[in-house]
KOLSE-143558 format. One record per atom (N, C-alpha, C): x, y negated, z. Coordinates in steps of 0.2 Angstrom, whole numbers, padded with zeros to 4 digits, always signed. Atoms other than C-alpha are relative to their C-alpha. Example, Ala and Ser with C-alpha at 12.3 -4.5 7.8 and 13.67 -1.06 7.14 Angstrom:
<votors>
+0004+0006+0000
+0062+0022+0039
+0004-0006+0000
-0004+0006-0001
+0068+0005+0036
-0004-0005+0003
</votors>
This chain:
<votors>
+0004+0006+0000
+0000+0000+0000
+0004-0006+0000
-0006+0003-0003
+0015-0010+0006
+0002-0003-0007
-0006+0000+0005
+0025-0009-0010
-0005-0003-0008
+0006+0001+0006
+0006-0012-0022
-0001-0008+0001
+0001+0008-0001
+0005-0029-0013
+0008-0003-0004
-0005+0005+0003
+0023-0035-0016
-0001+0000-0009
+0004+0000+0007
+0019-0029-0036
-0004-0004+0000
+0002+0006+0001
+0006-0039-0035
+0002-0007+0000
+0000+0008+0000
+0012-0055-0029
+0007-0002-0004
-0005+0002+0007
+0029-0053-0041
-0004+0001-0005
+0005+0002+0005
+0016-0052-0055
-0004-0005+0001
+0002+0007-0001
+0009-0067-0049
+0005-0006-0003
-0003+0007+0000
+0022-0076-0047
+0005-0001-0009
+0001+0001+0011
+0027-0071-0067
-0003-0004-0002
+0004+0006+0004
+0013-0077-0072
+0000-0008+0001
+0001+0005-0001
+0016-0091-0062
+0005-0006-0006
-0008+0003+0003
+0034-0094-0070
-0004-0001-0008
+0002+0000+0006
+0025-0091-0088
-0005-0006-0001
+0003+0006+0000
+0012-0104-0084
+0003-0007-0001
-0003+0006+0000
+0025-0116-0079
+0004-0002-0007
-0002+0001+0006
+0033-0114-0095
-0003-0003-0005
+0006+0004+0004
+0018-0116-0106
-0002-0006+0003
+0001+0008-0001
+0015-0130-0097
+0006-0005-0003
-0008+0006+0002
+0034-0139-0100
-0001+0001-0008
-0001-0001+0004
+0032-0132-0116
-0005-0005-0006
+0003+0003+0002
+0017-0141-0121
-0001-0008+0000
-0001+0006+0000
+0022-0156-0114
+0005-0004-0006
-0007+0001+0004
+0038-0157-0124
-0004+0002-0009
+0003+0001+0007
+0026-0153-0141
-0004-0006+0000
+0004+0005-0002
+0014-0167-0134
+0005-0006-0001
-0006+0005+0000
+0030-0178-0133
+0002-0002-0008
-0003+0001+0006
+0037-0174-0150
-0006+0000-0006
+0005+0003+0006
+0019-0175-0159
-0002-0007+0001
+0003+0006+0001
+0015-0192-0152
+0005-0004-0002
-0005+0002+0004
+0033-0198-0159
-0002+0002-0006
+0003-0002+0008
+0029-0191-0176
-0004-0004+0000
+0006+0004+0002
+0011-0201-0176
+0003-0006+0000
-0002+0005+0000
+0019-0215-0171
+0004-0002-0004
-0006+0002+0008
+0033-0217-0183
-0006+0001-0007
+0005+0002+0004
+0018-0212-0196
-0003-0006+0001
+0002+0005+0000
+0010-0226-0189
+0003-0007-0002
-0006+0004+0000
+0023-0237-0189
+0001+0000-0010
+0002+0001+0008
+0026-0232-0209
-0004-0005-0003
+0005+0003+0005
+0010-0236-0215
+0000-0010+0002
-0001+0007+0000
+0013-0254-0207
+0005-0004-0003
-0007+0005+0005
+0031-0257-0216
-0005+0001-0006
+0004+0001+0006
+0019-0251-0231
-0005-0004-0003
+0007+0006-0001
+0009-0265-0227
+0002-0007-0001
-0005+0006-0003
+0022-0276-0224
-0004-0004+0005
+0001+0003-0009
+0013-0279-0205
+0006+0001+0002
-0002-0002-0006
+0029-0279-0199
+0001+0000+0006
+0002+0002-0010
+0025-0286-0181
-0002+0005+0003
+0003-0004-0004
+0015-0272-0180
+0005+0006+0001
-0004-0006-0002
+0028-0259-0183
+0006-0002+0002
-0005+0000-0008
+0042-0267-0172
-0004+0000+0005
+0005-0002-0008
+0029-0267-0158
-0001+0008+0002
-0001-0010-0001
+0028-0247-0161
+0005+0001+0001
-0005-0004-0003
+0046-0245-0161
+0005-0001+0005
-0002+0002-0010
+0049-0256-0143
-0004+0007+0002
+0002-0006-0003
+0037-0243-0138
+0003+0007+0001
-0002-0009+0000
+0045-0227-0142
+0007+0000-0001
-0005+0002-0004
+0061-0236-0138
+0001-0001+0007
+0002-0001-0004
+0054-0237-0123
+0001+0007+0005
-0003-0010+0000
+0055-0218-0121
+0006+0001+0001
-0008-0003+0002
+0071-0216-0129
+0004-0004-0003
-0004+0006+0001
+0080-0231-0128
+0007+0001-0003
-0007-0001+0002
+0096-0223-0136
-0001+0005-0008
+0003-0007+0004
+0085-0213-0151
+0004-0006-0007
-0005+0003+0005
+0099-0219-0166
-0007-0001-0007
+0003+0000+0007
+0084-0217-0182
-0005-0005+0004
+0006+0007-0001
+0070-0229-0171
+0002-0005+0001
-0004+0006+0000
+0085-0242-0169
+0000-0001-0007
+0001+0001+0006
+0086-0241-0186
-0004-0003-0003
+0005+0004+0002
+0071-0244-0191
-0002-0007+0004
+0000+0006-0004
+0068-0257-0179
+0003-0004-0004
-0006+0005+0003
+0084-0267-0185
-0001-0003-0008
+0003+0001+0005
+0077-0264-0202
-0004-0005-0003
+0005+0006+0001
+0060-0271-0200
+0002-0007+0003
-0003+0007-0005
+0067-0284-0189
+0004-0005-0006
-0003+0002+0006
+0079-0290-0204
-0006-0002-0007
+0004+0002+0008
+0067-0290-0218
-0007-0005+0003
+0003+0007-0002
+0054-0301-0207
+0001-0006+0001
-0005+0007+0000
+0066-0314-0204
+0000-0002-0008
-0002+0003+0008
+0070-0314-0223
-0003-0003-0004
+0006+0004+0004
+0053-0314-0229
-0005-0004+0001
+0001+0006-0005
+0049-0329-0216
+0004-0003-0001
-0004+0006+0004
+0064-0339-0225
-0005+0000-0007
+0004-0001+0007
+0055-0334-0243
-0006-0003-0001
+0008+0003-0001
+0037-0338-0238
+0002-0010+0001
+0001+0010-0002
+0043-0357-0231
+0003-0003-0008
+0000+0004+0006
+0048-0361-0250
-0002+0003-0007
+0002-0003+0006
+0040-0359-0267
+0004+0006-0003
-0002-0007+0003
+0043-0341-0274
+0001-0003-0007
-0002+0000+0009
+0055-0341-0289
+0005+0005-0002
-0007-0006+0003
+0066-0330-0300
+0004+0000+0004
-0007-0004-0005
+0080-0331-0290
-0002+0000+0010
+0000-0002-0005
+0071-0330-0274
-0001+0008-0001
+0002-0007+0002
+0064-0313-0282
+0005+0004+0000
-0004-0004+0000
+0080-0308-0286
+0006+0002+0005
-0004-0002-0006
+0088-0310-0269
-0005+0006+0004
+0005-0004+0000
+0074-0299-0264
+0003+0007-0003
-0002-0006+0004
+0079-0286-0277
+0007+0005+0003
-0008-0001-0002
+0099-0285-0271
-0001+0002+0006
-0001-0005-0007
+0094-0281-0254
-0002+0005+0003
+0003-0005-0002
+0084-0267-0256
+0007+0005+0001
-0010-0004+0000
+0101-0258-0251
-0004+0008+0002
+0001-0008-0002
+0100-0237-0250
-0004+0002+0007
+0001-0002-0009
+0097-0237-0230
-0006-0003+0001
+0005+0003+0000
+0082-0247-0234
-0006+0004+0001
+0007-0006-0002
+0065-0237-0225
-0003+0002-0007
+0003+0000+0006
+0056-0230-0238
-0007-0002-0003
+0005+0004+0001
+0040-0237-0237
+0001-0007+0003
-0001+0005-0002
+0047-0252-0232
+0002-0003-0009
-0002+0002+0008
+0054-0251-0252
-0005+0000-0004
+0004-0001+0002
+0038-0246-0257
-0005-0008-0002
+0003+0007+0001
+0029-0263-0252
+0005-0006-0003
-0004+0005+0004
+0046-0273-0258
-0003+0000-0006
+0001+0002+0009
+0042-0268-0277
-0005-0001+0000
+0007+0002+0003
+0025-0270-0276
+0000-0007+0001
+0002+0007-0001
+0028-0287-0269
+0003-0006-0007
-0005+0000+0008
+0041-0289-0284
-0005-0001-0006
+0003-0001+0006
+0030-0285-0296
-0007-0004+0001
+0007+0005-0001
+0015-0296-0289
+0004-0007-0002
-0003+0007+0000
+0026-0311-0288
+0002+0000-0008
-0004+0001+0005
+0034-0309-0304
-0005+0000-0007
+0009+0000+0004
+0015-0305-0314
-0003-0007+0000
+0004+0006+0000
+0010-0323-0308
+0006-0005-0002
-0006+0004+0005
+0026-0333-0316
-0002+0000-0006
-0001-0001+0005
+0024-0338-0334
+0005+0004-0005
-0002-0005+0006
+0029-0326-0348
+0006+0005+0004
-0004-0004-0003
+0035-0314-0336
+0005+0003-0005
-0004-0006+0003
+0042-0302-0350
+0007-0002-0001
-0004+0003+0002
+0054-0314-0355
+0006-0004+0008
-0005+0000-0005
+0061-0316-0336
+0006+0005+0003
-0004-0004+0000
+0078-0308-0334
+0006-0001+0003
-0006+0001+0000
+0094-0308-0324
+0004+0004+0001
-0006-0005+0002
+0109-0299-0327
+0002+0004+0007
+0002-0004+0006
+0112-0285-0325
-0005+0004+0001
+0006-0004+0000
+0095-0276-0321
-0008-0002+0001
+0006+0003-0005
+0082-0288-0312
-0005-0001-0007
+0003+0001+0004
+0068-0287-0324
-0008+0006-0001
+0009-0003-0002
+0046-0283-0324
+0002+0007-0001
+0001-0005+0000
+0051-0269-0331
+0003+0005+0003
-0004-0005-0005
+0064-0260-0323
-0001-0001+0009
+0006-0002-0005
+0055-0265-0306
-0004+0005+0001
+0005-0003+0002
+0040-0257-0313
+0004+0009-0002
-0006-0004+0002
+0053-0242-0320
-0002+0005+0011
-0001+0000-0008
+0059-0241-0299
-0006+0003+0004
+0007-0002-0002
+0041-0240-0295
-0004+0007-0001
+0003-0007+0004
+0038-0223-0305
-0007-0002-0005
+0004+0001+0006
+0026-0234-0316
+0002-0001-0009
-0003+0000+0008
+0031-0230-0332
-0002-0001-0006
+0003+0002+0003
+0019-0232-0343
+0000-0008-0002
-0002+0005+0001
+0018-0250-0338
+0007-0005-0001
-0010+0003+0001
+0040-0251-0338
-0002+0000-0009
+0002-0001+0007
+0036-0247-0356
-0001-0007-0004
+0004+0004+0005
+0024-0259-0362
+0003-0006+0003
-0004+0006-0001
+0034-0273-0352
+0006+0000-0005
-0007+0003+0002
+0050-0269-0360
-0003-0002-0008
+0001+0003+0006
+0041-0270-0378
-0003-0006+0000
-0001+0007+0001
+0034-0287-0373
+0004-0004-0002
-0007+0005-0002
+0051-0294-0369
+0003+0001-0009
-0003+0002+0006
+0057-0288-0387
-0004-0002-0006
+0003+0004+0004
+0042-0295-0396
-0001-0007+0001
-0002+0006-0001
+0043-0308-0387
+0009-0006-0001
-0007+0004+0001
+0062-0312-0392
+0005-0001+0003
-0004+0002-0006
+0071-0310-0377
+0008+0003-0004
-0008+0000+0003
+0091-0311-0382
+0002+0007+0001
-0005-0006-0001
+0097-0295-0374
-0004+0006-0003
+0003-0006+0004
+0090-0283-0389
+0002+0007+0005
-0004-0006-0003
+0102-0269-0384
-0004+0004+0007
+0000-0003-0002
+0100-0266-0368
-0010+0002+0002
+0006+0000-0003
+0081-0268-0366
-0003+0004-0006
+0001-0004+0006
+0080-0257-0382
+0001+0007+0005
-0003-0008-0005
+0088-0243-0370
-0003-0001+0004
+0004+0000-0006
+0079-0246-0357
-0008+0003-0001
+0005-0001+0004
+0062-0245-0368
+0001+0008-0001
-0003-0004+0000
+0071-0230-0372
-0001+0006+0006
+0003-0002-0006
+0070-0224-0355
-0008+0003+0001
+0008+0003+0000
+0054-0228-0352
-0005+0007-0003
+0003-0003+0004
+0048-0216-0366
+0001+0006-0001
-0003-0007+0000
+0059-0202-0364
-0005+0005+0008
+0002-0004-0006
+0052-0200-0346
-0008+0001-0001
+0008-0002+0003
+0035-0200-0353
-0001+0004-0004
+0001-0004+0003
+0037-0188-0362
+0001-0001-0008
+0000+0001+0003
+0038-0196-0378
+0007-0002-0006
-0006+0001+0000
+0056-0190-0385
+0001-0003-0008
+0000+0002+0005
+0055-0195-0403
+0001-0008+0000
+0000+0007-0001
+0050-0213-0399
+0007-0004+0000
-0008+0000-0005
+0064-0213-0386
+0007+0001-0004
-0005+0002+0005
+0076-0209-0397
+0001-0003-0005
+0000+0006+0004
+0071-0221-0409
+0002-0008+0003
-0001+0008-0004
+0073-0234-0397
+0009-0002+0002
-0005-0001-0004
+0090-0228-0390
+0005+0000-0008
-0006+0001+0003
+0099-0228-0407
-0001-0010-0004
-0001+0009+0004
+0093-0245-0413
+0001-0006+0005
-0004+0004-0006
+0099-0250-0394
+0008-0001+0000
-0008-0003+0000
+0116-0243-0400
+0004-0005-0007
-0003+0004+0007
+0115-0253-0417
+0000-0008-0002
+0000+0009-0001
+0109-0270-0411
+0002-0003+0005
-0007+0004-0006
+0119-0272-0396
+0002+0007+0004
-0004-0006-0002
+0131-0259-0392
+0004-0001+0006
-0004+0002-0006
+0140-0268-0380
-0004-0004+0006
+0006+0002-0005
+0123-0274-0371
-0001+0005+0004
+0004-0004-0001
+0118-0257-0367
+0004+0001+0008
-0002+0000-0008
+0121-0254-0347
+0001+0008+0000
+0001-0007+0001
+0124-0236-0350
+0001+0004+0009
+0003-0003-0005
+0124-0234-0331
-0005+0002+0004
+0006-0003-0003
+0108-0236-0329
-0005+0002-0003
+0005-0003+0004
+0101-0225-0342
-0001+0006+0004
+0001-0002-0004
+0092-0213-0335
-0001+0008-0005
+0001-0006+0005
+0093-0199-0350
+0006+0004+0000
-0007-0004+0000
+0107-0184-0349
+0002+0000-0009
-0004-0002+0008
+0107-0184-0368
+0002-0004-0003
-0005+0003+0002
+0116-0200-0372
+0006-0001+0006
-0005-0001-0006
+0129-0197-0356
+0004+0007-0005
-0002-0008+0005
+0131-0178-0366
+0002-0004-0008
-0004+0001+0003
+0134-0188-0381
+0005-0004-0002
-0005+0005-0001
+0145-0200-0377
+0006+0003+0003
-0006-0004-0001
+0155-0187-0368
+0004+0006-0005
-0004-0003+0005
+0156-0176-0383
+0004-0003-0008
-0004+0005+0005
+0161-0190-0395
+0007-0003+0005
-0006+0004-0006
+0175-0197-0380
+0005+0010-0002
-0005-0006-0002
+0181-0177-0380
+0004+0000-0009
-0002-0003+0007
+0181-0173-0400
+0005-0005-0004
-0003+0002+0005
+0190-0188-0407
+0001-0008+0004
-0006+0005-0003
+0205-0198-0398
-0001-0006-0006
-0002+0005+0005
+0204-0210-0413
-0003-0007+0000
+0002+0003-0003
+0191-0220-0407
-0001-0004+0006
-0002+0003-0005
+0193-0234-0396
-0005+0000+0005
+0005+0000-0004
+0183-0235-0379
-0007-0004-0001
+0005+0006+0003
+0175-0251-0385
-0005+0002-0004
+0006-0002+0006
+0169-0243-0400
-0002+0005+0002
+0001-0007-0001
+0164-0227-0393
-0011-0001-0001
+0009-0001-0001
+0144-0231-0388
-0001-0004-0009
+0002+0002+0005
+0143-0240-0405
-0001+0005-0008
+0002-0003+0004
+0145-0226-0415
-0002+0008+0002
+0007-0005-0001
+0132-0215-0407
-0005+0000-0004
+0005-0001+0006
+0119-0218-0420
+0003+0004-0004
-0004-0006+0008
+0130-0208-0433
+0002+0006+0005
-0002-0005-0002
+0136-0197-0419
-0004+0003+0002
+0010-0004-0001
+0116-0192-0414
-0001+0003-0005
+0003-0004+0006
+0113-0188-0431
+0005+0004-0001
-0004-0005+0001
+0128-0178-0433
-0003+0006+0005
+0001-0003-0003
+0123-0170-0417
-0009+0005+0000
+0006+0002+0000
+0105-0170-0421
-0006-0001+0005
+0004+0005-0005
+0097-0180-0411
-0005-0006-0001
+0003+0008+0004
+0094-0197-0421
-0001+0001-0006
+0001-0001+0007
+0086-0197-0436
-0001-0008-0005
-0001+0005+0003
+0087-0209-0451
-0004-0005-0003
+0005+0004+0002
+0071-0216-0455
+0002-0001-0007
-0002+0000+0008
+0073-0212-0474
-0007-0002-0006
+0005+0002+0001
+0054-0217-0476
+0004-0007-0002
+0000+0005+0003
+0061-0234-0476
+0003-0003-0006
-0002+0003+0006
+0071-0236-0487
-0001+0003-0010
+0005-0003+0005
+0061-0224-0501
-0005-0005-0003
+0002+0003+0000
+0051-0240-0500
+0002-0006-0004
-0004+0005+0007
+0063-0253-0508
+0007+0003+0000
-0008+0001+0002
+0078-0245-0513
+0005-0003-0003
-0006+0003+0006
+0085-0256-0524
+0002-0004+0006
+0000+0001-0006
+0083-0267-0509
+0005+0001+0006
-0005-0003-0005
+0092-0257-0496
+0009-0001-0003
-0008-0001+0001
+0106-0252-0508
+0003-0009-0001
-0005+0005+0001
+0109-0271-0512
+0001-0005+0006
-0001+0004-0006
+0108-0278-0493
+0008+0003+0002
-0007-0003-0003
+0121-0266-0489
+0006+0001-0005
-0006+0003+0003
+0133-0269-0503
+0004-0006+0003
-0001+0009-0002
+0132-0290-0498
+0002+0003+0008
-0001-0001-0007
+0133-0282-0479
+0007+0003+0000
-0007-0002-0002
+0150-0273-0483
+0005-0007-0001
-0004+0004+0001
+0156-0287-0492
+0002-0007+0000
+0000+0006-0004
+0152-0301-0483
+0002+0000+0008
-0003-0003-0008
+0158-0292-0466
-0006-0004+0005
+0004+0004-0003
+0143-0299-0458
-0005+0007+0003
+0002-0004-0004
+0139-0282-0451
+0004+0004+0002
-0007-0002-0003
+0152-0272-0440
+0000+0006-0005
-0004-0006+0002
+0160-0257-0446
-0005+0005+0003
+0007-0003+0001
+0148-0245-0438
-0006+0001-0001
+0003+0003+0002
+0134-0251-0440
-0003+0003-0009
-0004-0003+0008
+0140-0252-0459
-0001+0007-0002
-0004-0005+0001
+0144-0234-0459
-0007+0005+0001
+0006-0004-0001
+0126-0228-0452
-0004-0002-0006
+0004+0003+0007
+0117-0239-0468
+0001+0005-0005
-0003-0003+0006
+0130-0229-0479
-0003+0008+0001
+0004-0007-0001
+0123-0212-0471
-0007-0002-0001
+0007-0001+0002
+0105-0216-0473
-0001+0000-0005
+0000+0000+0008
+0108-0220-0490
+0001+0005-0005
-0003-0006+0002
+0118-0205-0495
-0006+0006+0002
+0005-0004+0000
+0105-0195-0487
-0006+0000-0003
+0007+0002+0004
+0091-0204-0496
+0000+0005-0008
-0003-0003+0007
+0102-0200-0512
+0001+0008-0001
-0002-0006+0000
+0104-0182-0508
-0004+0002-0001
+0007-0006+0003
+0086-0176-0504
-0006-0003-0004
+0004+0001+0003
+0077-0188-0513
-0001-0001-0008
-0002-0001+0007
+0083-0193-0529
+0004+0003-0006
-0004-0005+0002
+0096-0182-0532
+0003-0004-0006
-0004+0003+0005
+0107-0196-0541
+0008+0004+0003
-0007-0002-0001
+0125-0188-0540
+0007-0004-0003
-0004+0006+0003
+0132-0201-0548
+0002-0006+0005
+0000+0004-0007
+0127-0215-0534
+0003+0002+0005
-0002-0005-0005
+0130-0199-0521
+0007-0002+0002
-0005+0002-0002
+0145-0199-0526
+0006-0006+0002
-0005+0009-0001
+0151-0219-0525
+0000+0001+0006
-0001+0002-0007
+0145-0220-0508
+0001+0006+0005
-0004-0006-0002
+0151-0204-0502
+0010-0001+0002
-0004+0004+0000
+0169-0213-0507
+0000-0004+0004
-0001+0006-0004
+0166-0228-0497
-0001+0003+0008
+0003-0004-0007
+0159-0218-0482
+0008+0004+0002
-0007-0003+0001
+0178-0209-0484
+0002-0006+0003
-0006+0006-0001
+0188-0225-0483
-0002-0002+0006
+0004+0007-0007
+0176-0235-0468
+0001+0006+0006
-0002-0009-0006
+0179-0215-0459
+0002+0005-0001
-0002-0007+0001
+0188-0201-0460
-0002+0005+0001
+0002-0005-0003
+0184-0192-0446
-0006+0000+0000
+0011+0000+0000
+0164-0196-0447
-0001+0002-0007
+0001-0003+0006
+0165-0193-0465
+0001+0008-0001
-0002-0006-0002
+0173-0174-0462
-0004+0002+0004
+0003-0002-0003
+0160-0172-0450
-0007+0001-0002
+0007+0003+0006
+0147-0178-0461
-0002+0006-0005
+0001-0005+0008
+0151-0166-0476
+0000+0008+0004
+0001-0005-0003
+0152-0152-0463
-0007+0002+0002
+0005-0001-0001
+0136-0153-0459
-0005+0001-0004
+0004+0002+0006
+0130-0159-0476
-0001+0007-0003
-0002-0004+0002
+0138-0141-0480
-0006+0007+0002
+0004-0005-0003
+0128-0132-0468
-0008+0001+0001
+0006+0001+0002
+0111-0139-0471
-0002+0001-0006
-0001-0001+0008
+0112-0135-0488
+0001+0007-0002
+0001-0008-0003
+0117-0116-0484
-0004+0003+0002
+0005+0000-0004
+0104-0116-0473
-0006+0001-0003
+0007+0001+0005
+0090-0120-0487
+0000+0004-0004
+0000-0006+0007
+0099-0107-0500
-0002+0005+0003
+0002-0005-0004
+0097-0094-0485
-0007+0001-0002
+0006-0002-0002
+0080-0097-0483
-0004-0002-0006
+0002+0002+0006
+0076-0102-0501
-0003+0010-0002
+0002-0007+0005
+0065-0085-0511
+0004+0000-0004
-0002-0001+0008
+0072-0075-0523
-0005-0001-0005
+0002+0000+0007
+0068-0078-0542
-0007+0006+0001
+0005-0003+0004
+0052-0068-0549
+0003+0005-0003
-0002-0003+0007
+0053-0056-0563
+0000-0005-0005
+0001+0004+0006
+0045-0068-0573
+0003-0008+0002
-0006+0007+0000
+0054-0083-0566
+0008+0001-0003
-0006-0003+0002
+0069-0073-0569
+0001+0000-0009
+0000-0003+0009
+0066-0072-0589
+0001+0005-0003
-0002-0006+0001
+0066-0054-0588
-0006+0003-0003
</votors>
């Protein structure tokens, strides 16, 4: 009987131990669920830009854990960008307030803290006359905002305002369009955009902030294969080195359309030097390929096949390699003759 009581009362006092546990243990999920909520709550206030209200939550939960390194953080965070945009509010919003705004969205910046930044970006900069055409160097612009935002659709239709609106930096806002279009799924566009970024301002284009691997890939395969070109010229003669690659195509609709036209801008353009050397050298290929599968003049073919020689070695070698294998390509898959084609 003796030995059933003490059984009992260590089985008590187990359970007691077991209760005690689930209690500490609940408290300490009670602890670290009301920290979560509040930091959510806190969030949705930088994404509001209340921020008054979300440094008041994180004295609070500083208050707990006055040593907690990621709530000091945000704190110092929100704390900084309310002072800044309490200098900004005391005077008229302009482009270069906007774009001090932009510089400071630094990496360690909260994430919804960067989320109301662009949208405030993109509000401010919406209510300025001829936004499309507001731009400073090198990226701050509606569209690349908008880009940053994951709105891509309308990065798009910004960047194509800005170049029908006439903004000077063809180039790169042609690669950026570029962008825009590729990530939409749109790769044909995209690639039309990103070779006539390469033809009208080569040395515009910001190539670190393209967001495509397949002019990085071919910038690195044209830098690997052929030492002879200079670094300066290298992104210039990606439009010949896309089509070589096949990537870029040559719009040969166009020039189908005035031939005589085409061939006589681009004579006056060699011999006037009023167009660069690359440039120059992709005209000479679209023409050559005009001539190849259209008219099948071999006489023309051959003249600007010559000039295409002398203006490049190495592109012209590359050129007839290709020319060599598309043309193989066609006999392969070309039918045989008939009987009666055959004249049998």
């Amino acid at each position: 009987m003796t030995r059933a009581i003490a059984a009992t009362q260590q089985l008590v006092s187990f359970c007691d131990a077991i209760n005690l546990g689930m209690h500490a243990m609940q408290l300490d999920l009670f602890s670290d669920n009301r920290r979560t909520i509040r930091l959510n709550d806190a969030g949705e206030s930088l994404r509001s830009l209340r921020l008054d209200e979300a440094l008041a939550i994180y004295a609070g939960l500083l208050a707990d854990a006055p040593e907690d390194p990621e709530i000091l953080a945000l704190q110092e965070a929100a704390r900084s960008w309310r002072d800044r945009l309490a200098v900004y509010s005391a005077a008229p919003t302009g482009t270069g307030r906007l774009h001090e705004i932009w510089l400071a969205l630094a990496p360690k910046t909260p994430a919804p803290l960067v989320v109301a930044l662009r949208g405030l970006l993109i509000e401010e900069l919406l209510k300025l006359p001829s936004p499309e055409l507001i731009f400073t160097p090198p990226r701050f612009h509606l569209g690349t905002v908008l880009m940053s935002a994951g709105k891509l659709a309308e990065a798009e239709r910004w960047f194509a305002k800005a170049l029908q609106g006439g903004i000077d930096q063809r180039g790169i806002f042609l690669a950026w369009r570029g962008d825009a279009l590729m990530s939409l799924g749109d790769a044909a566009r995209a690639k039309d955009a990103y070779c006539a970024a390469f033809l009208e301002g080569p040395r515009e284009v910001d190539l670190a902030s393209l967001r495509s691997p397949m002019i990085q890939d071919l910038l690195f395969s044209l830098e690997s294969e052929c030492d002879e070109i200079g670094e300066m010229d290298l992104v210039a003669w990606l439009p010949v080195w896309g089509w070589l690659q096949g990537e870029f195509g040559l719009r040969l609709n166009e020039i189908a359309e005035v031939p005589a036209t085409f061939r006589d801008a681009l004579e006056e353009a060699g011999s006037t030097g009023i167009s660069t050397l690359q440039r120059q050298w992709f005209n000479y290929l679209r023409y050559a390929e005009y001539l190849r599968t259209a008219t099948r003049d071999d006489r023309e073919l051959l003249r600007v096949r010559r000039r295409m020689r002398e203006l490049s070695g190495f592109m012209f070698s590359r050129y007839m390699a290709k020319v060599r294998n598309l043309e193989e390509s066609l006999n392969v898959c070309a039918p045989f003759p008939s009987a009666a084609g055959s004249g049998r």
